[in-house]
VEXTIRO-638841 format. One record per residue (C-alpha): x, z, y. Coordinates in pm, whole numbers. Example, Ala and Ser with C-alpha at 12.3 -4.5 7.8 and 13.67 -1.06 7.14 Angstrom:
% VEXTIRO-638841
<pt px="1230" pz="780" py="-450"/>
<pt px="1367" pz="714" py="-106"/>
END
This chain:
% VEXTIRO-638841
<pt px="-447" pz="-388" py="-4920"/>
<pt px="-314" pz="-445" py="-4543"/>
<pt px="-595" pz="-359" py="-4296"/>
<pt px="-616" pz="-713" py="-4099"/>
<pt px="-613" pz="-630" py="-3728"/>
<pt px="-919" pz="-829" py="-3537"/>
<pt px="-1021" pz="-809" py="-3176"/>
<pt px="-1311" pz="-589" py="-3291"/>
<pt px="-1102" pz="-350" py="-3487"/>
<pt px="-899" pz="-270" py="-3157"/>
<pt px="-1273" pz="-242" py="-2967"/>
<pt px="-1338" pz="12" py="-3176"/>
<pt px="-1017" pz="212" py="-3157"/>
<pt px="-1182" pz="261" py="-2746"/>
<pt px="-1463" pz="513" py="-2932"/>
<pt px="-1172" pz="674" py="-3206"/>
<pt px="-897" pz="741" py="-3002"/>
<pt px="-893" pz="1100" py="-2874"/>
<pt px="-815" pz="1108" py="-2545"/>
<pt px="-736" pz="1527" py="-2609"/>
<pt px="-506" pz="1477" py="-2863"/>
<pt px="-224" pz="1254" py="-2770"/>
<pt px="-105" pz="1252" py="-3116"/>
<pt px="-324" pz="1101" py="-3296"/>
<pt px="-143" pz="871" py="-3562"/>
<pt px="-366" pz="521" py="-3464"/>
<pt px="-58" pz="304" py="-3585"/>
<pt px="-179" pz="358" py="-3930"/>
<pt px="-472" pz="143" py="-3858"/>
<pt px="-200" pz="-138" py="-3722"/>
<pt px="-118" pz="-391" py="-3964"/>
<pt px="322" pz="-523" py="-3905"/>
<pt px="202" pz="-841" py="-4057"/>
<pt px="35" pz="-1176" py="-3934"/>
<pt px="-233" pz="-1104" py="-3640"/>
<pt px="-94" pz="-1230" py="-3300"/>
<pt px="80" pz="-1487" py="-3348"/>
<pt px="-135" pz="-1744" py="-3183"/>
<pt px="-273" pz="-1822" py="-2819"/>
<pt px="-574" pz="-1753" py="-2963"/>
<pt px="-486" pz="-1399" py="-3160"/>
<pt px="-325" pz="-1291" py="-2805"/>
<pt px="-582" pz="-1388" py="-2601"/>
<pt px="-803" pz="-1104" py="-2803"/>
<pt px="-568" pz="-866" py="-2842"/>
<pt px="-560" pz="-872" py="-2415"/>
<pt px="-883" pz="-890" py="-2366"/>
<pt px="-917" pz="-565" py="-2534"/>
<pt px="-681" pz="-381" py="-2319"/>
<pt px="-939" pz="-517" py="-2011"/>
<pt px="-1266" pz="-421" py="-2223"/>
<pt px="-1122" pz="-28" py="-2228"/>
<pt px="-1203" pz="-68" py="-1847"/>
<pt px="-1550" pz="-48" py="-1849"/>
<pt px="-1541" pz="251" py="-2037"/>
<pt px="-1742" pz="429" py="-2344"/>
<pt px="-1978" pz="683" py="-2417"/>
<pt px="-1937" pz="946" py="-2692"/>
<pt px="-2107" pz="1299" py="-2781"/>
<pt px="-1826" pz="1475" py="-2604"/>
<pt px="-1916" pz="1291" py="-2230"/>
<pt px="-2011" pz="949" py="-2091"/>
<pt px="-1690" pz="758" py="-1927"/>
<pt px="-1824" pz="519" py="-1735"/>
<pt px="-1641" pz="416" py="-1455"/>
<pt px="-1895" pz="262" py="-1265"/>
<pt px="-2177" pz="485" py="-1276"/>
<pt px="-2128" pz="797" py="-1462"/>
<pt px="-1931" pz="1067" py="-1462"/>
<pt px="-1586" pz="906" py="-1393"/>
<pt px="-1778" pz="750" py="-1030"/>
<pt px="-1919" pz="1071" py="-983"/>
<pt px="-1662" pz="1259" py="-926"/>
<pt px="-1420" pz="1085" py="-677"/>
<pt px="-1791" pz="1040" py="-508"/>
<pt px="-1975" pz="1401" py="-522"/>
<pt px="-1636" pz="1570" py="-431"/>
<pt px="-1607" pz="1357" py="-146"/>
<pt px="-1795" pz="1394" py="185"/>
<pt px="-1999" pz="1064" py="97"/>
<pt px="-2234" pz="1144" py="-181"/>
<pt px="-2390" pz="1466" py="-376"/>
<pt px="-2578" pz="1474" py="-638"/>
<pt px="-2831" pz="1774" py="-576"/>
<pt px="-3070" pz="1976" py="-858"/>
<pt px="-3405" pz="1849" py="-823"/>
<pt px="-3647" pz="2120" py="-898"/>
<pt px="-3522" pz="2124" py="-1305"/>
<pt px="-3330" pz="1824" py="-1261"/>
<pt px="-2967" pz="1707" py="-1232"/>
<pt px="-2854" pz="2099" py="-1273"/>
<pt px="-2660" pz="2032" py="-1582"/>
<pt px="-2458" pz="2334" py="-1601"/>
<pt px="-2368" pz="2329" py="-1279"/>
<pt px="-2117" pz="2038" py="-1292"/>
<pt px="-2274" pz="1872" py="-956"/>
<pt px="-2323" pz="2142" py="-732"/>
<pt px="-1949" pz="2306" py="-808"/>
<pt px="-1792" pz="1928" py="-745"/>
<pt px="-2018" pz="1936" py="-424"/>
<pt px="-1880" pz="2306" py="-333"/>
<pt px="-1544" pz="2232" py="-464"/>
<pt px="-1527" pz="2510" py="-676"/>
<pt px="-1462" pz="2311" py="-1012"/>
<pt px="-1327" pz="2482" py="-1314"/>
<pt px="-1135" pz="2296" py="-1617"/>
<pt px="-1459" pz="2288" py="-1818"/>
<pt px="-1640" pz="2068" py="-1620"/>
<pt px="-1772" pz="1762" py="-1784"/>
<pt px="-1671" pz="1499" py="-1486"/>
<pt px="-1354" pz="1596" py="-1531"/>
<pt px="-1282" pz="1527" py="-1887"/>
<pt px="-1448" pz="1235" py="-1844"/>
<pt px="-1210" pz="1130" py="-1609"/>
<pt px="-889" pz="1201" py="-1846"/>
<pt px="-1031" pz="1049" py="-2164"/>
<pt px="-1142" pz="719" py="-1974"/>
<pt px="-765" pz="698" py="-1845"/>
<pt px="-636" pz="807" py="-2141"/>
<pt px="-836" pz="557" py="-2377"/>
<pt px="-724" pz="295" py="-2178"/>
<pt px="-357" pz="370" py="-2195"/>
<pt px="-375" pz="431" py="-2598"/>
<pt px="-581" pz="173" py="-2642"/>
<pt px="-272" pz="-87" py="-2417"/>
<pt px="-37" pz="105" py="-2638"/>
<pt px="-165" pz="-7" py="-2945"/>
<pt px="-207" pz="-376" py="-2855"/>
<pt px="168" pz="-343" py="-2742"/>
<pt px="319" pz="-202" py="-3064"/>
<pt px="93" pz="-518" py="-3228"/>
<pt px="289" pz="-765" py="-3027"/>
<pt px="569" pz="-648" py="-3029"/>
<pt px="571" pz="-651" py="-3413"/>
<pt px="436" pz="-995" py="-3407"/>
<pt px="642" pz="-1302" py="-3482"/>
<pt px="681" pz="-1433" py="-3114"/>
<pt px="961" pz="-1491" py="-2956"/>
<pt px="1109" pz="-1203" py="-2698"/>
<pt px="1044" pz="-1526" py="-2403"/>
<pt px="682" pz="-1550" py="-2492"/>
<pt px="622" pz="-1156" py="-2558"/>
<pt px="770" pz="-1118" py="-2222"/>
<pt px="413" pz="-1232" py="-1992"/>
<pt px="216" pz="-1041" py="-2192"/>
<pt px="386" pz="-710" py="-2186"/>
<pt px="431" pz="-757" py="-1857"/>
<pt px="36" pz="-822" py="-1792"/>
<pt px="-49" pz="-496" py="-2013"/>
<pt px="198" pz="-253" py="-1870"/>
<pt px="68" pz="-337" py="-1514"/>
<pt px="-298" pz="-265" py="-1638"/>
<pt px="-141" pz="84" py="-1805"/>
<pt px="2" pz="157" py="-1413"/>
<pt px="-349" pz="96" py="-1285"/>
<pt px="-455" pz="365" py="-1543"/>
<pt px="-174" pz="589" py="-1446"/>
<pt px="-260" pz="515" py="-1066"/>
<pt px="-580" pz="669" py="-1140"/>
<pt px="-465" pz="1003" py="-1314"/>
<pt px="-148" pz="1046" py="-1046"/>
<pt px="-382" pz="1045" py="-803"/>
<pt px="-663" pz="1239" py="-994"/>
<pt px="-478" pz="1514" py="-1206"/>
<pt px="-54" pz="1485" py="-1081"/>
<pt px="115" pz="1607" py="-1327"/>
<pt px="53" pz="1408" py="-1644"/>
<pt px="184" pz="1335" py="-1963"/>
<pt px="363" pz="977" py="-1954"/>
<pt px="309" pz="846" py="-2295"/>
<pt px="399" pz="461" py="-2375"/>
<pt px="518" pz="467" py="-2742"/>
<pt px="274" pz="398" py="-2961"/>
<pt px="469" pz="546" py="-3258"/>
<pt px="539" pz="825" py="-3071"/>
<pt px="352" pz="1168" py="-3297"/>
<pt px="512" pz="1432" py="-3057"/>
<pt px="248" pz="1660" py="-2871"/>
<pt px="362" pz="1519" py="-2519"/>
<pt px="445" pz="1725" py="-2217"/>
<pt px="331" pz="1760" py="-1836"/>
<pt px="563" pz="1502" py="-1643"/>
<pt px="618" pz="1603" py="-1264"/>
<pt px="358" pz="1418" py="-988"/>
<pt px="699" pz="1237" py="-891"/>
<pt px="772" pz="1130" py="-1226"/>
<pt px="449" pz="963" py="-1282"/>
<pt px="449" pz="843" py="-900"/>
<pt px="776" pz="670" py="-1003"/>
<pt px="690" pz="543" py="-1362"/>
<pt px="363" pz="362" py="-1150"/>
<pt px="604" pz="198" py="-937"/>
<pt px="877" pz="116" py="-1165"/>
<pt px="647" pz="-42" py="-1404"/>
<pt px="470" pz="-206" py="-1062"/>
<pt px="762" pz="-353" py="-1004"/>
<pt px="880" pz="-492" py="-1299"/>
<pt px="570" pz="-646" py="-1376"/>
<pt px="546" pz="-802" py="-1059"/>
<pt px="836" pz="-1130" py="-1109"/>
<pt px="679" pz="-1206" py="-1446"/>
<pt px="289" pz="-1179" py="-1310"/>
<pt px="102" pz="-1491" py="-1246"/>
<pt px="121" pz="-1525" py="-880"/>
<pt px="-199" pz="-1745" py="-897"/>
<pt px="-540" pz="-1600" py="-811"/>
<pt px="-672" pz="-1517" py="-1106"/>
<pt px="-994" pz="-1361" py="-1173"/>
<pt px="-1089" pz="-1034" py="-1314"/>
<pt px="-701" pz="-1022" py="-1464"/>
<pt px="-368" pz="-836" py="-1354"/>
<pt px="-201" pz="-1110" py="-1146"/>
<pt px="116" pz="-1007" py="-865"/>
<pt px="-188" pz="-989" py="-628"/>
<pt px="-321" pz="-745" py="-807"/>
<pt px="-8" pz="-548" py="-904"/>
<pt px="77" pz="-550" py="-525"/>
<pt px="-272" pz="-423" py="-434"/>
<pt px="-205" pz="-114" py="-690"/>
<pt px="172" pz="-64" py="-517"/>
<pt px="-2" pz="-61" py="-194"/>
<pt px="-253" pz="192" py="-250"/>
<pt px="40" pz="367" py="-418"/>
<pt px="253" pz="375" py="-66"/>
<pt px="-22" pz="420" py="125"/>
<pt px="-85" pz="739" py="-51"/>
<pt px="246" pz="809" py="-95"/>
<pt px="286" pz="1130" py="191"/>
<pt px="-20" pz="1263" py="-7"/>
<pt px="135" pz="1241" py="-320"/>
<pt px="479" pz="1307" py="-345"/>
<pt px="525" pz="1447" py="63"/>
<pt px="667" pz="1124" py="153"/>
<pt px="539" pz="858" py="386"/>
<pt px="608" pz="479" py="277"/>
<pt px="392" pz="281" py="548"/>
<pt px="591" pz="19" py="608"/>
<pt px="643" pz="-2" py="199"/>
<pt px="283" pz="-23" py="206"/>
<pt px="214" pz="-318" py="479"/>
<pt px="515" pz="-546" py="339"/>
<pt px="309" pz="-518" py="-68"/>
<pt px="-40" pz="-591" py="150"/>
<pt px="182" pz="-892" py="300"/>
<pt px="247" pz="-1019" py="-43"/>
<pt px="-125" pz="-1027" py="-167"/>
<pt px="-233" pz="-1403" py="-56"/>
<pt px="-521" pz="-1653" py="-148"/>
<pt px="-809" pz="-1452" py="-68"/>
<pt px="-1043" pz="-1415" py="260"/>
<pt px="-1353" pz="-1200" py="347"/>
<pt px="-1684" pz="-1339" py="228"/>
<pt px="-1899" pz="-1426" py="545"/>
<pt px="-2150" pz="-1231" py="387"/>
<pt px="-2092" pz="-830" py="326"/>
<pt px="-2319" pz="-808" py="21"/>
<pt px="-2225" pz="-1140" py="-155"/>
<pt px="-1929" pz="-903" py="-287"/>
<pt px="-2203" pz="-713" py="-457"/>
<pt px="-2416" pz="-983" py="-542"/>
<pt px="-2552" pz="-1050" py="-952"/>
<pt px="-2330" pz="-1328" py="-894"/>
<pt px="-2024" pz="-1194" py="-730"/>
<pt px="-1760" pz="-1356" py="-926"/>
<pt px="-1765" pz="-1603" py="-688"/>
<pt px="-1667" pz="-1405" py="-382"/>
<pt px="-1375" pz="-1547" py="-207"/>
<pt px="-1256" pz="-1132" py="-130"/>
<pt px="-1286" pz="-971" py="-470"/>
<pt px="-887" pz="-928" py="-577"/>
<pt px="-994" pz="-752" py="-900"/>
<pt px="-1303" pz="-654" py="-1075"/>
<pt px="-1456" pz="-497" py="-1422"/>
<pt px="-1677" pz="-782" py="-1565"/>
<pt px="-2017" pz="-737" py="-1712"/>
<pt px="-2280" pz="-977" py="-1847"/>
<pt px="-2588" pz="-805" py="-2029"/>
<pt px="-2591" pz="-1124" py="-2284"/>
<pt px="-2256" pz="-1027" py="-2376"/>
<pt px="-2303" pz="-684" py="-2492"/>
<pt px="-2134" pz="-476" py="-2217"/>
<pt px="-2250" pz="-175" py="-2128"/>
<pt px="-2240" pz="95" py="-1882"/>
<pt px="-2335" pz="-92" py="-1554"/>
<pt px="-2640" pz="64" py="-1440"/>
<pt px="-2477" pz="267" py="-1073"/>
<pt px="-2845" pz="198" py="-847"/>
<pt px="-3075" pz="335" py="-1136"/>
<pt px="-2897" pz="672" py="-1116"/>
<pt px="-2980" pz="667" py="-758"/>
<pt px="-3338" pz="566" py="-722"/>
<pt px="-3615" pz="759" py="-713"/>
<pt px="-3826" pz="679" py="-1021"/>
<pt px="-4095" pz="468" py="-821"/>
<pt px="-3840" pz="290" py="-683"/>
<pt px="-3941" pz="-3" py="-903"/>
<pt px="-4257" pz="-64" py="-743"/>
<pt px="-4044" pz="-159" py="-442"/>
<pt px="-3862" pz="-403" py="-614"/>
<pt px="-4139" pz="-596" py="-860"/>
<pt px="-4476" pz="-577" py="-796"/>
<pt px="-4529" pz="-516" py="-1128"/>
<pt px="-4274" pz="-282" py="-1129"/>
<pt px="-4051" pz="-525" py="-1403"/>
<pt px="-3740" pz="-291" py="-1340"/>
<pt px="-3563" pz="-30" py="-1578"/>
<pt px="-3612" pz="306" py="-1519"/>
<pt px="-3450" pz="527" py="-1240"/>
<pt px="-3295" pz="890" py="-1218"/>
<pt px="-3291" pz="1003" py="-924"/>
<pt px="-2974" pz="1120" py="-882"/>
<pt px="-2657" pz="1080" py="-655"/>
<pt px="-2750" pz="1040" py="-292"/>
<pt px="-2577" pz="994" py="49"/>
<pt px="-2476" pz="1326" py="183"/>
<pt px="-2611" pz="1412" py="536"/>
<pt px="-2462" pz="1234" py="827"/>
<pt px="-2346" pz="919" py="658"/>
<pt px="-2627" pz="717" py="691"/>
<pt px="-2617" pz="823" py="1041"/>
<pt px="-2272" pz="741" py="1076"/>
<pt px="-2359" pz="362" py="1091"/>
<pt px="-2461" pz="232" py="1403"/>
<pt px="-2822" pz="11" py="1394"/>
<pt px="-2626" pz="-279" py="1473"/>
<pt px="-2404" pz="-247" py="1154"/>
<pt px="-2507" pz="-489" py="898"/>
<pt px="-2318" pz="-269" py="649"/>
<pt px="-2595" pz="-2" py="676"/>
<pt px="-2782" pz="-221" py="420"/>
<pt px="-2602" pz="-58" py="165"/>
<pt px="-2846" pz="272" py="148"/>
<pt px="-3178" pz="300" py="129"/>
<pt px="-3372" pz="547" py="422"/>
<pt px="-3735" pz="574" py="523"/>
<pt px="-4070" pz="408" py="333"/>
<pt px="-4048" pz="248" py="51"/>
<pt px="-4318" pz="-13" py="1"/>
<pt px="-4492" pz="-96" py="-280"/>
<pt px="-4488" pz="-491" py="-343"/>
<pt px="-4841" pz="-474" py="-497"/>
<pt px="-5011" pz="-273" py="-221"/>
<pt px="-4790" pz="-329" py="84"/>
<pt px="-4871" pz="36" py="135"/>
<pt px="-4600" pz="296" py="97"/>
<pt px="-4531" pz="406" py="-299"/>
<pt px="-4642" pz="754" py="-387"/>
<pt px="-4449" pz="1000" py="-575"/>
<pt px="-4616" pz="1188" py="-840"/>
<pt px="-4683" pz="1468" py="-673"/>
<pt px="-4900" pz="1302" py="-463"/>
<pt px="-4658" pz="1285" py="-120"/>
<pt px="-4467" pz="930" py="20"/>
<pt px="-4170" pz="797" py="-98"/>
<pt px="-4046" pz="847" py="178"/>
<pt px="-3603" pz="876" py="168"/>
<pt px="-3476" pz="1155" py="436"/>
<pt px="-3126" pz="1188" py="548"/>
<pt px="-3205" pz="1545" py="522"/>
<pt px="-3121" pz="1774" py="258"/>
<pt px="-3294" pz="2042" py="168"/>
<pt px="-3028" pz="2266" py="41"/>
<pt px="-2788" pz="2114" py="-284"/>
<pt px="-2969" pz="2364" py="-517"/>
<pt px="-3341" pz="2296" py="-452"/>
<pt px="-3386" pz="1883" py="-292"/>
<pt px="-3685" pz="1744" py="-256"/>
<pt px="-3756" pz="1438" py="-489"/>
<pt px="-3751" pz="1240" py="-186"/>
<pt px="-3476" pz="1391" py="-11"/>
<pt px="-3119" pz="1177" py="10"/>
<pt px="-3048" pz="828" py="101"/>
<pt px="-3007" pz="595" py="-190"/>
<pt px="-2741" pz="375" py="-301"/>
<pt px="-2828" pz="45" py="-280"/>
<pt px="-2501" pz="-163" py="-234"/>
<pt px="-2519" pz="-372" py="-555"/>
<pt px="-2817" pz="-637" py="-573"/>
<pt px="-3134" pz="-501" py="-715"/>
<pt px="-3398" pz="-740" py="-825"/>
<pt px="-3709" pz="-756" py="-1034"/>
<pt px="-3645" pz="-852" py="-1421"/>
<pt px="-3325" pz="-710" py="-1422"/>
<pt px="-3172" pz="-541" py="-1759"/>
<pt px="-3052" pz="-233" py="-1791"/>
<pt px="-2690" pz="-319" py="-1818"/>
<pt px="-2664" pz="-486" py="-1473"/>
<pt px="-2457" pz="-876" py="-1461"/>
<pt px="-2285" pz="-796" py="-1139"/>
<pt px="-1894" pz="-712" py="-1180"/>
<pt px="-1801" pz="-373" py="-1059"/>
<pt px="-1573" pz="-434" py="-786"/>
<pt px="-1210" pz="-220" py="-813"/>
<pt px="-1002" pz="-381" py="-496"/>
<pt px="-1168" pz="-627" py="-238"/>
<pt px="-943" pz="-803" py="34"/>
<pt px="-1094" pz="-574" py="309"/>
<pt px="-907" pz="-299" py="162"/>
<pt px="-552" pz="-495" py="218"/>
<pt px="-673" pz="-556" py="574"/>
<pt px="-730" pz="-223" py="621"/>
<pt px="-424" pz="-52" py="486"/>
<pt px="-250" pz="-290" py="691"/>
<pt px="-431" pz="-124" py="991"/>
<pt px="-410" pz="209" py="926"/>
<pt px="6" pz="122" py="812"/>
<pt px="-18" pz="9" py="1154"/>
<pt px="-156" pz="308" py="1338"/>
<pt px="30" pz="530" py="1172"/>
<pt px="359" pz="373" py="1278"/>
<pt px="293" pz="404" py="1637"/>
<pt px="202" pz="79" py="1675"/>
<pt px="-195" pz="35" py="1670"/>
<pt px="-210" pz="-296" py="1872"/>
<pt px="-90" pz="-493" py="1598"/>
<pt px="-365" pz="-302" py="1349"/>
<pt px="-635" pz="-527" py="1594"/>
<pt px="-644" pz="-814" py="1430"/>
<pt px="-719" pz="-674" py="1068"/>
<pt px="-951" pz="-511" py="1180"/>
<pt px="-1139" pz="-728" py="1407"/>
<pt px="-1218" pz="-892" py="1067"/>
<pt px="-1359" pz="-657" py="923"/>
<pt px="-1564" pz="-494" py="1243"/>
<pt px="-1659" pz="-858" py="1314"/>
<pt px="-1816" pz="-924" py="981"/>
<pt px="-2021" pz="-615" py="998"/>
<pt px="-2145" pz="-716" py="1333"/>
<pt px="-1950" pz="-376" py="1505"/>
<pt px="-1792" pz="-331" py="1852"/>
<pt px="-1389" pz="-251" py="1818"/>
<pt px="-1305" pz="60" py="2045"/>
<pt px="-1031" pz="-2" py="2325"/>
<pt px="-859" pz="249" py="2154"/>
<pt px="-786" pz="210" py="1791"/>
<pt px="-663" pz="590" py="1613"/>
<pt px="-718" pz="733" py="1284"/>
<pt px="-1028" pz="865" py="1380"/>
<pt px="-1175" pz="516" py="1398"/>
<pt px="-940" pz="405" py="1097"/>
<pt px="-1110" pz="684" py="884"/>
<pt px="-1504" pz="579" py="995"/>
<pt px="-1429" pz="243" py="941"/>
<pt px="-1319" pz="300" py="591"/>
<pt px="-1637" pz="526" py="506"/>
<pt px="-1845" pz="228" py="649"/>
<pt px="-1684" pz="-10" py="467"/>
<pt px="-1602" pz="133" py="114"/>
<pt px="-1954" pz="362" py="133"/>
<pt px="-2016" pz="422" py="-265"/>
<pt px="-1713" pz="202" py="-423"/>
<pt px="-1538" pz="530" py="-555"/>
<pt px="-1275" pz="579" py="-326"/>
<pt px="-1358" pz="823" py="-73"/>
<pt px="-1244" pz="1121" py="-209"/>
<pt px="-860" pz="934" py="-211"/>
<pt px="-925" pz="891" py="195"/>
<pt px="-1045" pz="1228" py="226"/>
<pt px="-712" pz="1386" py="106"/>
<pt px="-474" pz="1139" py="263"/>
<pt px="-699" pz="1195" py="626"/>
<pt px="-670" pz="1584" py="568"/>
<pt px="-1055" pz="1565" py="574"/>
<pt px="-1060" pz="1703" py="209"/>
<pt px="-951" pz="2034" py="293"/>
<pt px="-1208" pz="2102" py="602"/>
<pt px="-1515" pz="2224" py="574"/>
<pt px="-1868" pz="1986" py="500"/>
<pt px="-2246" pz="2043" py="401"/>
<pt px="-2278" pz="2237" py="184"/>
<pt px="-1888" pz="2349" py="100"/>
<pt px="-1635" pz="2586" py="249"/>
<pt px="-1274" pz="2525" py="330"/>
<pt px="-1077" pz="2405" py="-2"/>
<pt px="-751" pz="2500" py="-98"/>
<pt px="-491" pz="2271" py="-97"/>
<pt px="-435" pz="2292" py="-497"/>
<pt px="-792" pz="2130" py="-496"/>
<pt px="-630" pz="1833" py="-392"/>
<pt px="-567" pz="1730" py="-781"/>
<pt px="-798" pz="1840" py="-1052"/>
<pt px="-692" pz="2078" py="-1343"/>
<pt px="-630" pz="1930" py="-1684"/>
<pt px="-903" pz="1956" py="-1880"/>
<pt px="-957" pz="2292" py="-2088"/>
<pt px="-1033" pz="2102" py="-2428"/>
<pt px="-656" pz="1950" py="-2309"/>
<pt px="-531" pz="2262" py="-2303"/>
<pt px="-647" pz="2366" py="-2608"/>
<pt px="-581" pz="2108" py="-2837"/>
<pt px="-217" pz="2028" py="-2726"/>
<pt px="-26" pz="2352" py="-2626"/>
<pt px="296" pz="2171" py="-2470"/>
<pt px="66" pz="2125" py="-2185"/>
<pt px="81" pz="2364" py="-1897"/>
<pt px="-223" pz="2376" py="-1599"/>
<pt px="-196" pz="2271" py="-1317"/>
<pt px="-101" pz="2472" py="-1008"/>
<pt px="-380" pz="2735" py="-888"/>
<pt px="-596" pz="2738" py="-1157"/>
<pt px="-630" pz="2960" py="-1402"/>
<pt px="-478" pz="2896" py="-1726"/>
<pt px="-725" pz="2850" py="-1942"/>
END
């Protein structure tokens, strides 16, 4: 008997796939016959190629991309967050405190996280590709879907050309060959290629939560803007003229109304991972693995609030970073926290304040208080574990400041003004008479403080390299991660990155 693909069938192929071995024969679970066919059948069969992006959790490592170990890392090897051991807490090996000291080996759990969530995502398009094409639709009508899915696979590959380089490029889904390491300039040219030919297909309407030309052009701009730090060529004006192309959005007058329960009605968000606790999704839960566990007393009175970890934190000198003035500064939590009940400050268990320092003890031995907290996202009494809001992958801000920073780096930082006068005028911030890419760079910690990105500023800024609390000068082979060791192992066509070891 055939096996009868459904929706939930493909779903499920998100927790089978193996991300470590590329060759894993998944076709056989793909019937040729009569599933996608219909608007209906299609509509599925796409909307599981966007449910791979929020991610899964297995025994092997948890890959969500909005607050476990896939955030983590661009975030705790960046000069924005850490993640410090807490007396017996939050050691785990050591993965945090080598991503803070940027001395990360192939083993390390954040890592592999980061290549199977890519991965999974890109098997999981390739799958729902080989199921349409074998479908009974015309080439005319397959021709808006592929083009739809293969601009969500470039997002994917996006991520691991900027994360790991040199990747394997693998789009046939009949394919059983162990694959090989393409260059950094192959992939950076397979993202754009398929960028590209996506883009005169897309839907060129705004279009929520789905791969549109706005979005595709958002993607191609990060890609240019990145370029010089990718492949040793600059592309800024390639970069403004894609930001010039993205249309039918505007800031929100309100900062935190992009980060709202609700913020699928923001007027800036260009494209977003949805999530609705009624629905099922999971994975959403960023703020609890940042407060401190009494943190819930200053959000109910009756503390009605899931639990807290006490986790990542603000690294010193960001907080800091934000002037008073800047509405923006919101976004962390510093000083007493005060219980709703008592109106006096919440105790920790140990009998002391809670009480969030910008201080740091030292990465290896924090105090539980010790860090500012995330608190960008809405938190509010009765919520779920699985928070409703929609993690939040591109906002319009972004296009306005690429477009400033294109701008700046051309020579020509007059015309970057009035991009970012939007953004500095929203946040309630003075713009400097002189506009560099010193101001550029603060702006965009300010801005895009805990949205996953820093780490991709660092190394474009040359900020990466430098030294920063609690870390040395890194090497410049640091600047992409090494392929995972269980890679390695299981497919020996693969070769290691540059500068580390080999196994």
């Amino acid at each position: 008997m055939k096996i009868k693909i459904t929706a939930a069938i493909l779903l499920s192929m998100l927790f089978t796939v193996s991300c470590t071995d590329l060759d894993e024969q998944l076709y056989d679970q793909v019937e040729d016959g009569n599933f996608g066919n219909t608007t209906k059948e299609i509509d599925a069969l796409v909307g599981g190629a966007y449910s791979s992006l929020r991610g899964f959790s297995d025994a092997i490592s948890n890959n969500f991309p909005t607050c476990e170990y896939v955030f983590f890392l661009n975030e705790v090897v960046s000069d924005e967050a850490t993640i410090p051991t807490r007396g017996t807490n939050w050691y785990d090996g050591g993965q945090y405190q080598d991503a803070q000291k940027h001395t990360w080996k192939a083993d390390n759990r954040m890592i592999l996280s980061a290549w199977r969530y890519n991965y999974t995502g890109i098997a999981k398009i390739n799958a729902i590709i080989y199921q349409i094409n074998k479908s009974s639709l015309t080439e005319k009508a397959k021709e808006p879907i592929f083009a739809e899915l293969k601009a969500l696979r470039a997002y994917y590959y996006y991520n691991l050309l900027d994360l790991f380089g040199n990747v394997p490029i693998v789009t046939n889904f009949e394919d059983t060959d162990l694959p090989t390491n393409s260059t950094r300039k192959e992939v950076y040219d397979f993202v754009e290629k398929e960028l590209t030919d996506a883009i005169p297909i897309l839907n060129g309407n705004v279009v929520y939560s789905k791969l549109t030309k706005n979005v595709a052009y958002s993607i191609l701009a990060r890609l240019y803007l990145n370029s010089e730090a990718f492949i040793g060529v600059a592309r800024w004006q390639d970069c403004l003229d894609a930001c010039q192309k993205v249309t039918g959005y505007s800031l929100t007058p309100d900062f935190f109304a992009n980060f709202a329960t609700e913020n699928q009605t923001s007027s800036e968000i260009i494209f977003a991972i949805p999530y609705d606790s009624k629905a099922g999704t999971v994975g959403n839960y960023m703020n609890s693995m940042s407060a401190h566990y009494n943190q819930k007393l200053a959000i109910s009175p009756i503390g009605n609030y899931p639990w807290s970890a006490n986790g990542m934190c603000a690294q010193p000198g960001v907080y800091s970073a934000f002037e008073d003035t800047d509405k923006r500064k919101k976004c962390m939590l510093a000083g007493d926290q005060i219980n709703l009940a008592t109106g006096s400050v919440i105790m920790m268990d140990n009998g002391e304040p809670l009480t969030y320092t910008e201080n740091l003890t030292s990465l290896t031995d924090a105090k539980e208080n010790e860090g500012v907290r995330l608190a960008k996202y809405e938190m509010k009494a009765g919520e779920q574990w699985e928070r409703d809001h929609d993690f939040v992958l591109i906002r319009y801000s972004e296009i306005l400041m690429m477009q400033a920073e294109c701008y700046v780096r051309l020579g020509s930082p007059d015309l970057a003004r009035p991009f970012l006068q939007q953004v500095t005028a929203r946040a309630g911030e003075e713009m400097p008479a002189v506009i560099d890419l010193s101001f550029i760079d603060q702006e965009l910690l300010k801005e895009f403080t805990f949205e996953g990105r820093r780490r991709t500023d660092n190394i474009r800024f040359g900020t990466f390299f430098l030294p920063w609390w609690e870390k040395g000068a890194t090497e410049k082979y640091r600047a992409i991660f090494p392929i995972p060791s269980t890679v390695l192992t299981t497919n020996k066509n693969l070769k290691q990155n540059p500068g580390y070891p080999l196994n």
